[in-house]
N, CA, C and O atoms as a printed pandas DataFrame, in Angstrom:
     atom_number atom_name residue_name chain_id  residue_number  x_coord  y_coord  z_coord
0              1         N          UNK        A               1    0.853   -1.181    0.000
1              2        CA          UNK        A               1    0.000    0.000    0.000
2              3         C          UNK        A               1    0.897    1.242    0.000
3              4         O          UNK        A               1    1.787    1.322    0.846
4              5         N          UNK        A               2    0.709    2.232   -0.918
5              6        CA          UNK        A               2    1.469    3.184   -1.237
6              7         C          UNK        A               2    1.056    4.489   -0.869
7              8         O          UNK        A               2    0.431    5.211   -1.646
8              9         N          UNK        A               3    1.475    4.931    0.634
9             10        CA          UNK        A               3    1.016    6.372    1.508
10            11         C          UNK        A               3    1.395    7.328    1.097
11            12         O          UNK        A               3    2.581    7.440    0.784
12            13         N          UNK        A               4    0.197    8.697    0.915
13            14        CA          UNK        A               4    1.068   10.248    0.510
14            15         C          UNK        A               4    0.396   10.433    2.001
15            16         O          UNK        A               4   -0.717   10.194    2.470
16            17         N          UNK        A               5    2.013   11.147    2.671
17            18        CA          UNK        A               5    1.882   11.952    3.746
18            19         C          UNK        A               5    1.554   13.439    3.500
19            20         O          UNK        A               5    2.287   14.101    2.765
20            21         N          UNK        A               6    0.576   13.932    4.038
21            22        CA          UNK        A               6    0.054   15.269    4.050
22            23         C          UNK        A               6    0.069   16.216    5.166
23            24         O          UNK        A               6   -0.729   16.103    6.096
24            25         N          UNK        A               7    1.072   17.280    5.102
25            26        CA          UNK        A               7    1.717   17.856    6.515
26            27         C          UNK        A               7    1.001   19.198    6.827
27            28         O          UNK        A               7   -0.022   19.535    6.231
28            29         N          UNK        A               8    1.421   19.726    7.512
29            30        CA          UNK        A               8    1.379   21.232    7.725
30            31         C          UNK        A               8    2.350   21.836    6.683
31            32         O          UNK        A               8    3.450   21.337    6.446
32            33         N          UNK        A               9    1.811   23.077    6.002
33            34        CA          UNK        A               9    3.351   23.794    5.100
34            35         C          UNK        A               9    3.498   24.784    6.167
35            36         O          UNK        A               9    2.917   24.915    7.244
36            37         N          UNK        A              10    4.399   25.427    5.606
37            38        CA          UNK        A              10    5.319   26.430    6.368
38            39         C          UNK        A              10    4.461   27.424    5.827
39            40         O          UNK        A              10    3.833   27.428    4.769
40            41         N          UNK        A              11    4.556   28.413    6.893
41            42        CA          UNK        A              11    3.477   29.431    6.412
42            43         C          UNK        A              11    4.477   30.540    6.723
43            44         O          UNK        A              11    3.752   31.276    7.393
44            45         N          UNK        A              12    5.412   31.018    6.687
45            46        CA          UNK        A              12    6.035   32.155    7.280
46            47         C          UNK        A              12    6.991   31.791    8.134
47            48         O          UNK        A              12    7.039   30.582    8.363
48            49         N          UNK        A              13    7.856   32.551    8.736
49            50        CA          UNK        A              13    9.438   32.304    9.009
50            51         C          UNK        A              13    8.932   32.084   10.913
51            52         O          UNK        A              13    9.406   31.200   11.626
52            53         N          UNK        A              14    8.155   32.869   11.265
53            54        CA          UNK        A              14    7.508   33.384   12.649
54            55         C          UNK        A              14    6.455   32.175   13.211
55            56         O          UNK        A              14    6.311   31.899   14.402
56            57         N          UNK        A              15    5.750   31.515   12.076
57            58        CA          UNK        A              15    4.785   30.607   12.470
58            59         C          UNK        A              15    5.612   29.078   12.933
59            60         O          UNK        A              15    6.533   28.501   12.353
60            61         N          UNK        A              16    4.984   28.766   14.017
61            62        CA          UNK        A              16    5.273   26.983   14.120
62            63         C          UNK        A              16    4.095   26.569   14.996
63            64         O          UNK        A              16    4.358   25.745   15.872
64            65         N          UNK        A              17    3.114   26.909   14.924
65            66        CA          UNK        A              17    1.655   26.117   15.031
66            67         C          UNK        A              17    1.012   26.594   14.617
67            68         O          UNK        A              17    1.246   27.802   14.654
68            69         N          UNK        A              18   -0.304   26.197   13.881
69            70        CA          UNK        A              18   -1.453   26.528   13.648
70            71         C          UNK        A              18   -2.719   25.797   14.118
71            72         O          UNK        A              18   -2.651   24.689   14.651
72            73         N          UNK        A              19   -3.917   26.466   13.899
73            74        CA          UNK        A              19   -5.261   25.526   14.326
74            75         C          UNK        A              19   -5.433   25.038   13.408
75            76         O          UNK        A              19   -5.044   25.722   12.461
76            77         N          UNK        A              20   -6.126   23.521   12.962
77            78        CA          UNK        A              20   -6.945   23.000   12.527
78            79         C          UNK        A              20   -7.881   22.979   12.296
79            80         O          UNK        A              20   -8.552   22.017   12.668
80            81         N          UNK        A              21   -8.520   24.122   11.479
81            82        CA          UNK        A              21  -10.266   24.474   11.999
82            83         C          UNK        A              21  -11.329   23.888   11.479
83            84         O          UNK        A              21  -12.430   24.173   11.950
84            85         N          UNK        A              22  -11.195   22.703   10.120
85            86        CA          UNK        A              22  -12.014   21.894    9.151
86            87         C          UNK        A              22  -11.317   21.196    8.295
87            88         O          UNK        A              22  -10.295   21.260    7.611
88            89         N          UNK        A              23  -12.145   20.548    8.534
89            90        CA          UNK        A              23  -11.767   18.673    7.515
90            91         C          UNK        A              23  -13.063   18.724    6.574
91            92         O          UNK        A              23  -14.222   18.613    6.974
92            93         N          UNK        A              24  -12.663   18.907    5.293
93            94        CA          UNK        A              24  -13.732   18.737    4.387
94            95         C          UNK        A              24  -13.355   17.335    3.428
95            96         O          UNK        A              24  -13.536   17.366    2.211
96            97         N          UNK        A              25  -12.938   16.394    3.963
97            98        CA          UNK        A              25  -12.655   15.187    3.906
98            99         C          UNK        A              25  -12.878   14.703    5.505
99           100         O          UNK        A              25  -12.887   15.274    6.596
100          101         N          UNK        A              26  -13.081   13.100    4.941
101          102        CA          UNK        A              26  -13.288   11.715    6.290
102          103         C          UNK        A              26  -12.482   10.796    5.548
103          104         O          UNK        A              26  -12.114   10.805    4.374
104          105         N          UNK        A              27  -12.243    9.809    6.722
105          106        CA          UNK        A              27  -11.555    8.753    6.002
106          107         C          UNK        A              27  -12.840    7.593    4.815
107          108         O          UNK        A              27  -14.028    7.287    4.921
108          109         N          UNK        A              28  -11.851    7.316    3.890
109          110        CA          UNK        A              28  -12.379    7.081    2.842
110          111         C          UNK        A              28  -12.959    7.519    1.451
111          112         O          UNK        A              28  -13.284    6.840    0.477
112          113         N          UNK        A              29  -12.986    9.054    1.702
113          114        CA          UNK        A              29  -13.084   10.257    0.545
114          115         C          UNK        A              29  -12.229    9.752   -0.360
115          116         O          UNK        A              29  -11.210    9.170    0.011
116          117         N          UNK        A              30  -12.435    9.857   -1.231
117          118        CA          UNK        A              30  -11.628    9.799   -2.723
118          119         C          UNK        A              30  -11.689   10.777   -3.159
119          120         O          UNK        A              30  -12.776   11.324   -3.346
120          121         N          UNK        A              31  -10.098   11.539   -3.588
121          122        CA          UNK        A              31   -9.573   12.939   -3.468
122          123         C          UNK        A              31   -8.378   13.003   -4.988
123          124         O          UNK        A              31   -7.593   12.077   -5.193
124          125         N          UNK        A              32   -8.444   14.053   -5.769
125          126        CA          UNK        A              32   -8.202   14.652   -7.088
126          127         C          UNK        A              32   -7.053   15.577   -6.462
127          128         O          UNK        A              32   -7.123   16.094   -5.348
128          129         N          UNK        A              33   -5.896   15.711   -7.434
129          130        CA          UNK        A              33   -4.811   16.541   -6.621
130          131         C          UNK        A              33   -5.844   18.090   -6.936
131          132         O          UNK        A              33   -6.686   18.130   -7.833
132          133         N          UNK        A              34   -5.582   19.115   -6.116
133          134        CA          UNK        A              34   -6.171   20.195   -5.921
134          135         C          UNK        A              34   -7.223   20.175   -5.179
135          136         O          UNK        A              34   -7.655   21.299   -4.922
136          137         N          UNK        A              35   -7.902   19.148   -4.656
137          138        CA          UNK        A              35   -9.077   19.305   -3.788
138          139         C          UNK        A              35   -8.864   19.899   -2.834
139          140         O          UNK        A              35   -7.697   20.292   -2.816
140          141         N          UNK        A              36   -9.611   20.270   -1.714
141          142        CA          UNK        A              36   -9.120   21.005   -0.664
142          143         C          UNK        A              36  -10.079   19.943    0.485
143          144         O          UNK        A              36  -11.264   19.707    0.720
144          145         N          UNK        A              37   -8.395   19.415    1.103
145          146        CA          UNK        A              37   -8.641   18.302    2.154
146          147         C          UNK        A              37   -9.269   19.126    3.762
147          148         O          UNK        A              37  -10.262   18.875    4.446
148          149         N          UNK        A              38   -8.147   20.188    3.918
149          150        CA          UNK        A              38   -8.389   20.877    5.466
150          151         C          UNK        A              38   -8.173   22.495    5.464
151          152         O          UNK        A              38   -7.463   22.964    4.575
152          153         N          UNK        A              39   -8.811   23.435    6.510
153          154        CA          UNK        A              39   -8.470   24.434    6.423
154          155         C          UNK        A              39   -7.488   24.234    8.355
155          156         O          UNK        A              39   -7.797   23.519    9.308
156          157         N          UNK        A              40   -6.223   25.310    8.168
157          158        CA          UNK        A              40   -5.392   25.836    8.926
158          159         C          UNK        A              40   -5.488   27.096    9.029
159          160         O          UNK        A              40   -5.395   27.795    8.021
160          161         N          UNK        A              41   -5.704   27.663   10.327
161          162        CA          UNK        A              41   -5.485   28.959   10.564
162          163         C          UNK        A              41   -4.134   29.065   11.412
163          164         O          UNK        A              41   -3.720   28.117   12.080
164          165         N          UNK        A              42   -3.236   30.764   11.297
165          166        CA          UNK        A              42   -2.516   30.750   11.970
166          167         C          UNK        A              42   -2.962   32.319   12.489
167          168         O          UNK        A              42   -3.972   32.983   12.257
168          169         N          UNK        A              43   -1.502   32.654   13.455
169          170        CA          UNK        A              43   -2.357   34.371   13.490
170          171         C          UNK        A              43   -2.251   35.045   12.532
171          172         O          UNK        A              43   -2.474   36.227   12.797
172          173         N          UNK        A              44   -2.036   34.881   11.622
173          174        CA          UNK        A              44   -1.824   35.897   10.430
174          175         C          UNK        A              44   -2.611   35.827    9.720
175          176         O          UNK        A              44   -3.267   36.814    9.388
176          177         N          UNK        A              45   -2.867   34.293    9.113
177          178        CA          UNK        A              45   -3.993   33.670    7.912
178          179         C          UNK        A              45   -4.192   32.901    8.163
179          180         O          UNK        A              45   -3.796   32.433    9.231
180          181         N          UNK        A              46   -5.196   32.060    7.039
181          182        CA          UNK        A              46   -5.864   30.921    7.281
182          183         C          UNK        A              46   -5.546   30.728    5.450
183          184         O          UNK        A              46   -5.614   31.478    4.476
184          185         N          UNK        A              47   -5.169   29.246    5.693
185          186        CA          UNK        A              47   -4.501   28.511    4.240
186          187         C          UNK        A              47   -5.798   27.378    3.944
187          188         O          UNK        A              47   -6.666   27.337    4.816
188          189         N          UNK        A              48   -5.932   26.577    2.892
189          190        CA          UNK        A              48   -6.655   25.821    2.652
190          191         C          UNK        A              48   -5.440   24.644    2.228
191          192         O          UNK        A              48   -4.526   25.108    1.547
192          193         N          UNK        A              49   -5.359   23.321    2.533
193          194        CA          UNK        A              49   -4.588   22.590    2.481
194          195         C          UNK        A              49   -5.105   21.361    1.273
195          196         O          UNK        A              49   -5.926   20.446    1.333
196          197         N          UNK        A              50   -4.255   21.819    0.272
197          198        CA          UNK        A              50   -5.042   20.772   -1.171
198          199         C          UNK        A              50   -4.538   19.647   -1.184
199          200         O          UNK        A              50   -3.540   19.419   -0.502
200          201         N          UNK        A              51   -5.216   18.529   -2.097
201          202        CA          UNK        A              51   -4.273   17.527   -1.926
202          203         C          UNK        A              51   -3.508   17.312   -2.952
203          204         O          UNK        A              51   -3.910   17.771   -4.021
204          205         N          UNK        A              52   -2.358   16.655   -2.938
205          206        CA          UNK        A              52   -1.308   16.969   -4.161
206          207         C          UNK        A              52   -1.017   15.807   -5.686
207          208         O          UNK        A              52   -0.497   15.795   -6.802
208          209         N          UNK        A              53   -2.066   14.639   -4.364
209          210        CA          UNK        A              53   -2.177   13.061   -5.248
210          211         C          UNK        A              53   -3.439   13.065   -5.215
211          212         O          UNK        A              53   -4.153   13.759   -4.491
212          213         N          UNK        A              54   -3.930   11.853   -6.439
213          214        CA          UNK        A              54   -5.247   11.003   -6.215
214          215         C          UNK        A              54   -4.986   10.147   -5.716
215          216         O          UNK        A              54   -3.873    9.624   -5.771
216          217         N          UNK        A              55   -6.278    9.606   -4.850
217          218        CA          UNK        A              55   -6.446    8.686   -3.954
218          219         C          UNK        A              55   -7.389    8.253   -2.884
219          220         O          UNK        A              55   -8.508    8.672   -3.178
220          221         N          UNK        A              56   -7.400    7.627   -1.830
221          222        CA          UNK        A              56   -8.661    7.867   -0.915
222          223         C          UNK        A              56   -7.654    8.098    0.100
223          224         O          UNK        A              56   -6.474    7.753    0.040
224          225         N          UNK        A              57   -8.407    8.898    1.316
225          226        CA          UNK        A              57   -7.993    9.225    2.494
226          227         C          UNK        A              57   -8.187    8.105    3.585
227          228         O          UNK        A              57   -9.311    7.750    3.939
228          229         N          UNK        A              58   -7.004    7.557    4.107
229          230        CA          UNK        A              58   -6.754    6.162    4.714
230          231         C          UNK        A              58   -6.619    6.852    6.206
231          232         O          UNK        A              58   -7.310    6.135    6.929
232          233         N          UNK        A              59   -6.085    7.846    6.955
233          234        CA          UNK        A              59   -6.007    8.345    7.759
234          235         C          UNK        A              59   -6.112    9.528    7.818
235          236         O          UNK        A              59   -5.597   10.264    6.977
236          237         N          UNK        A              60   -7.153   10.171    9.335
237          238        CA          UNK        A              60   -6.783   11.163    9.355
238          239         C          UNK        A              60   -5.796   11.493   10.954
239          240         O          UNK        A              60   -6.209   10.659   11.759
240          241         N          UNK        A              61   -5.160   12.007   11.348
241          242        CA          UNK        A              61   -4.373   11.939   12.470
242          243         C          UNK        A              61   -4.389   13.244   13.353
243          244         O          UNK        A              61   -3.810   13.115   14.432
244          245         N          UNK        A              62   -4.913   14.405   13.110
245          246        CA          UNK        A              62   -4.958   15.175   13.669
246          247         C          UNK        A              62   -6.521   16.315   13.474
247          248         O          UNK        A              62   -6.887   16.956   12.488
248          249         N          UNK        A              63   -7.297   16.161   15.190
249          250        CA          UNK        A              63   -8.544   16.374   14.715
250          251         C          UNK        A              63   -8.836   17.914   14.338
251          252         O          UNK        A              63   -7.994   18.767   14.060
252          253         N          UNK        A              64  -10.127   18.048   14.394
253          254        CA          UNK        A              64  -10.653   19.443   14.436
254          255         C          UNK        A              64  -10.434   20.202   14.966
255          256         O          UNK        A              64  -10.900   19.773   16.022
256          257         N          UNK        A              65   -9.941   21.438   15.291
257          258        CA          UNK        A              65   -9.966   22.143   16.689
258          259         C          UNK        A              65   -8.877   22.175   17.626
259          260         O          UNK        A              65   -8.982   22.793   18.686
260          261         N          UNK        A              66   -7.226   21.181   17.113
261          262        CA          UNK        A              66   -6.300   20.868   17.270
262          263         C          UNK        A              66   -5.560   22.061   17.107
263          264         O          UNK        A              66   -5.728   22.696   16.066
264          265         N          UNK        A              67   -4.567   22.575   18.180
265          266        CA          UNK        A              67   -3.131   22.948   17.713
266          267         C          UNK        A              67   -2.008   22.438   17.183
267          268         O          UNK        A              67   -1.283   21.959   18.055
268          269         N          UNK        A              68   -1.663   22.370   16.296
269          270        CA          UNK        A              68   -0.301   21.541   15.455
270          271         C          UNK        A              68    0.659   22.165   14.858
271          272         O          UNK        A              68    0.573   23.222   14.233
272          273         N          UNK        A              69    2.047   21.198   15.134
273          274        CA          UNK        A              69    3.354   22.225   14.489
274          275         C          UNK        A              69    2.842   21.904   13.048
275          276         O          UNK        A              69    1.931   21.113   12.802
276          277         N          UNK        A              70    3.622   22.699   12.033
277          278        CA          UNK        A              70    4.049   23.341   10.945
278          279         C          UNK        A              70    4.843   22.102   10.522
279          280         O          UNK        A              70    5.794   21.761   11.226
280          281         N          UNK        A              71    4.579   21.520    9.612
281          282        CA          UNK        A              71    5.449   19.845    9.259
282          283         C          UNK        A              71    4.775   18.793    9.699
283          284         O          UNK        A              71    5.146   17.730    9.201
284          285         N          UNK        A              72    4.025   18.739   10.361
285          286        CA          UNK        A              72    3.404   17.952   11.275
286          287         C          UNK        A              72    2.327   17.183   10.111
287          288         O          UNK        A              72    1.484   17.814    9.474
288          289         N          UNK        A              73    2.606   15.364    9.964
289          290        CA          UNK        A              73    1.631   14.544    9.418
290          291         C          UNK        A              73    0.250   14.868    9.762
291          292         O          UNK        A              73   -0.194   14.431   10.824
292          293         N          UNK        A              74   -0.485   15.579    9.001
293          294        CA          UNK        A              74   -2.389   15.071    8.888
294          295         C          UNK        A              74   -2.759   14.799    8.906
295          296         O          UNK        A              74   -3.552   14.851    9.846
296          297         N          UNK        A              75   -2.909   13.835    7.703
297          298        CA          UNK        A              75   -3.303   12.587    7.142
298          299         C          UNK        A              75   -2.444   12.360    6.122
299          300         O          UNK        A              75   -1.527   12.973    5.576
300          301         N          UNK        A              76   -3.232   10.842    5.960
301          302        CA          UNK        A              76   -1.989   10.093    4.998
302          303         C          UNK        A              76   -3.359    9.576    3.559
303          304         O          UNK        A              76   -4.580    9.470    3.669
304          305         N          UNK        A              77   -2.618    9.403    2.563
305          306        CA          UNK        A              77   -4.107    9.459    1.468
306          307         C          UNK        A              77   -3.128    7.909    0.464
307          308         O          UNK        A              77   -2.189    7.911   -0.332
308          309         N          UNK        A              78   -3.832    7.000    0.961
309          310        CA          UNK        A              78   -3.704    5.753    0.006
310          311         C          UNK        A              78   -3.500    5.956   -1.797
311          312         O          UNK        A              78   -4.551    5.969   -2.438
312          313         N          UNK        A              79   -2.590    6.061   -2.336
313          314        CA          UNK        A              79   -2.425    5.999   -3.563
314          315         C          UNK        A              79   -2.438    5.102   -4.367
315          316         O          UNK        A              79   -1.850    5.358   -5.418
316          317         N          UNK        A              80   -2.910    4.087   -4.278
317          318        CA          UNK        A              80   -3.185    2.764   -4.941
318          319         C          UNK        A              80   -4.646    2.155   -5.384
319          320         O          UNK        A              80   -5.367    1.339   -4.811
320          321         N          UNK        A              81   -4.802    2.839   -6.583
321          322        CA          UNK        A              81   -5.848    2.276   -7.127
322          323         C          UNK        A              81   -6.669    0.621   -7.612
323          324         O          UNK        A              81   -7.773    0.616   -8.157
């Protein structure tokens, strides 16, 4: 089974956590690169986090409403059709 890890990006030189504020994916979604898996807010902005492979979403690892570093695994999205 062939995993794309999906992290936090770097949002700025100053940031190393952000919130987690929505999952517009669950596990098992089947996802098109560009979809938009989660939104992250930090204090500055709020990013929308796309996905970069097709695939279905096999995990998600960090919930709603979560503080998380910047690099930090998401979810992981099964690439094996």
């Amino acid at each position: 089974m062939l995993m794309f890890e999906v992290r936090i990006p770097k949002m700025g030189a100053s940031t190393v956590e952000v919130d987690l504020t929505k999952w517009y994916v669950s596990v098992g979604t089947s996802v098109v690169p560009g979809q938009i898996l989660a939104e992250v807010e930090s204090e500055k902005t709020n990013i929308e986090i796309e996905a970069e492979t097709a695939g279905v979403v096999a995990e998600i690892l960090v919930d709603e409403g979560s503080v998380t570093e910047v690099g930090t695994v998401i979810c992981r999205i099964n690439t094996e059709q």
